[in-house]
N, C-alpha and C positions, 0 to 999 in steps of 0.2 A: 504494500500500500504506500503509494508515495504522499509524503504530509511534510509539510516544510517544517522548519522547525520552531519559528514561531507562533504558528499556529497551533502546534502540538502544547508548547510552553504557553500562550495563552487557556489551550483547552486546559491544560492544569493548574492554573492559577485558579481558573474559574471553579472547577471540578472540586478540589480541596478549600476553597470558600464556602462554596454550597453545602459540602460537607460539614465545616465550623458550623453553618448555621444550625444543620441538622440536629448535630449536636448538640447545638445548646435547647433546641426542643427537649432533644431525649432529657437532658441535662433538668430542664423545670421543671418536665411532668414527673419526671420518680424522687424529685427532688422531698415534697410533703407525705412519700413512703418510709424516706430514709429516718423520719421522728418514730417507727414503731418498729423496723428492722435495718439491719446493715446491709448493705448491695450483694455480700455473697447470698443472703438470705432470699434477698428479694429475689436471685439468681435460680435458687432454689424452687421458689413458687412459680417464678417462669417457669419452669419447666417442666414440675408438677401439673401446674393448667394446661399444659401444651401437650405434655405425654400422658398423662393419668398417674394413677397410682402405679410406683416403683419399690423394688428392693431397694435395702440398704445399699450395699455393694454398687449396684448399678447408677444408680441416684451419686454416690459418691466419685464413681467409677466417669460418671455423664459432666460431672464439675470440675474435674480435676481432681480430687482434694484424697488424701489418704483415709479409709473406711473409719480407722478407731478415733484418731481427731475429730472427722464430722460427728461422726455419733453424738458427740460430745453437743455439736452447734443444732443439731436436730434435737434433742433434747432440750435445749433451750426456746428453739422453735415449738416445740409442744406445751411447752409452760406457758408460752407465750399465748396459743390458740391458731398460731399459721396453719401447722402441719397437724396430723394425727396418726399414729401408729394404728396398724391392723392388722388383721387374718386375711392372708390370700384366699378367694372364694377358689381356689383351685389347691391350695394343701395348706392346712390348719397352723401346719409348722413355719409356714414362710410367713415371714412378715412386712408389711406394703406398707410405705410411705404416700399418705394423701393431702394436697390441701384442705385444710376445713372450708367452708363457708366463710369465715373472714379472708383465709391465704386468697381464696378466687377472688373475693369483692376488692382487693386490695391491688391485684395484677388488673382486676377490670377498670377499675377509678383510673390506673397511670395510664393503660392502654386511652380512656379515653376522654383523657387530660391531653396526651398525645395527640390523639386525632381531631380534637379542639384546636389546639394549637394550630397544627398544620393547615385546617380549615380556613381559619382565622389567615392565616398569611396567604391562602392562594387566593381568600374572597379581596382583597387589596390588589390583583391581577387583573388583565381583560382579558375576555375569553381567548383573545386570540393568543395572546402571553399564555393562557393554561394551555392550551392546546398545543404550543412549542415546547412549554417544558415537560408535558404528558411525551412528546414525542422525542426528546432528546433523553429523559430520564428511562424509557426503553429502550432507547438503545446501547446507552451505557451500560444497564442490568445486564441485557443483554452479551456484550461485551466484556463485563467482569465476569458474568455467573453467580449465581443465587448461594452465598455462604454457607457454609454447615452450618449446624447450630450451635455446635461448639463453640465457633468463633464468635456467632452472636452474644453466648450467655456472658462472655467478659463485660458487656455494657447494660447486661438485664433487658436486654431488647427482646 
């Protein structure tokens, strides 16, 4: 693909701005979560509402983090009312990690503190502005490819 190189170096100034800003979306909406948990936490219920109920291991295994330390922050999560410990409906023995009814309403609020936000800034657009940046932000996507989730859970996304 031939691309001059100012235009490459313009698209990425602009690319990692856009990004800043995004950012600072993500940045406000989980900002009024972080008064009842910590970001690993919050990381946690992401992905509890995302996957369901998990094992220990996998759940620890899904964030990084080593099984016998989490244990330790899930337990605090339980005290707390995020998460709740259970019986696997498939062996009595295994034990599932779930969000309660606060972990969900807590990932739903920043979710759609989030989509407030962003709402909020494309309505200060004209259609025809939404319609380029709808067009241009495909084909970026497109272009990088859709992240694991892995990578997302570092920012509770």
């Amino acid at each position: 693909m031939n691309q001059t190189p100012r235009l490459r170096a313009q698209t990425t100034e602009a690319i990692l701005t856009s990004s800043r800003a995004l950012l600072g979306v993500v940045a406000r909406s989980v900002s009024p979560a972080l008064e009842f948990v910590t970001l690993p936490q919050f990381r946690v219920l992401v992905v509890l509402t995302s996957s369901g109920p998990l094992r220990m291991g996998s759940l620890a295994e899904r964030m990084g983090a080593n099984s016998s330390t989490f244990s330790r922050s899930i337990d605090r999560m339980v005290t707390g009312g995020w998460v709740e410990r259970g019986p696997s409906p498939d062996s009595r023995r295994e034990v599932l990690i779930r969000a309660t009814e606060s972990g969900r309403a807590l990932v739903d609020e920043v979710t759609a503190r989030r989509r407030h936000a962003v709402s909020d800034i494309i309505s200060t657009m004209s259609e025809e502005d939404q319609r380029s940046v709808v067009s241009a932000l495909e084909i970026f996507a497109d272009a990088a490819s859709e992240p694991a989730v892995e990578e997302l859970l570092i920012l509770g996304l």
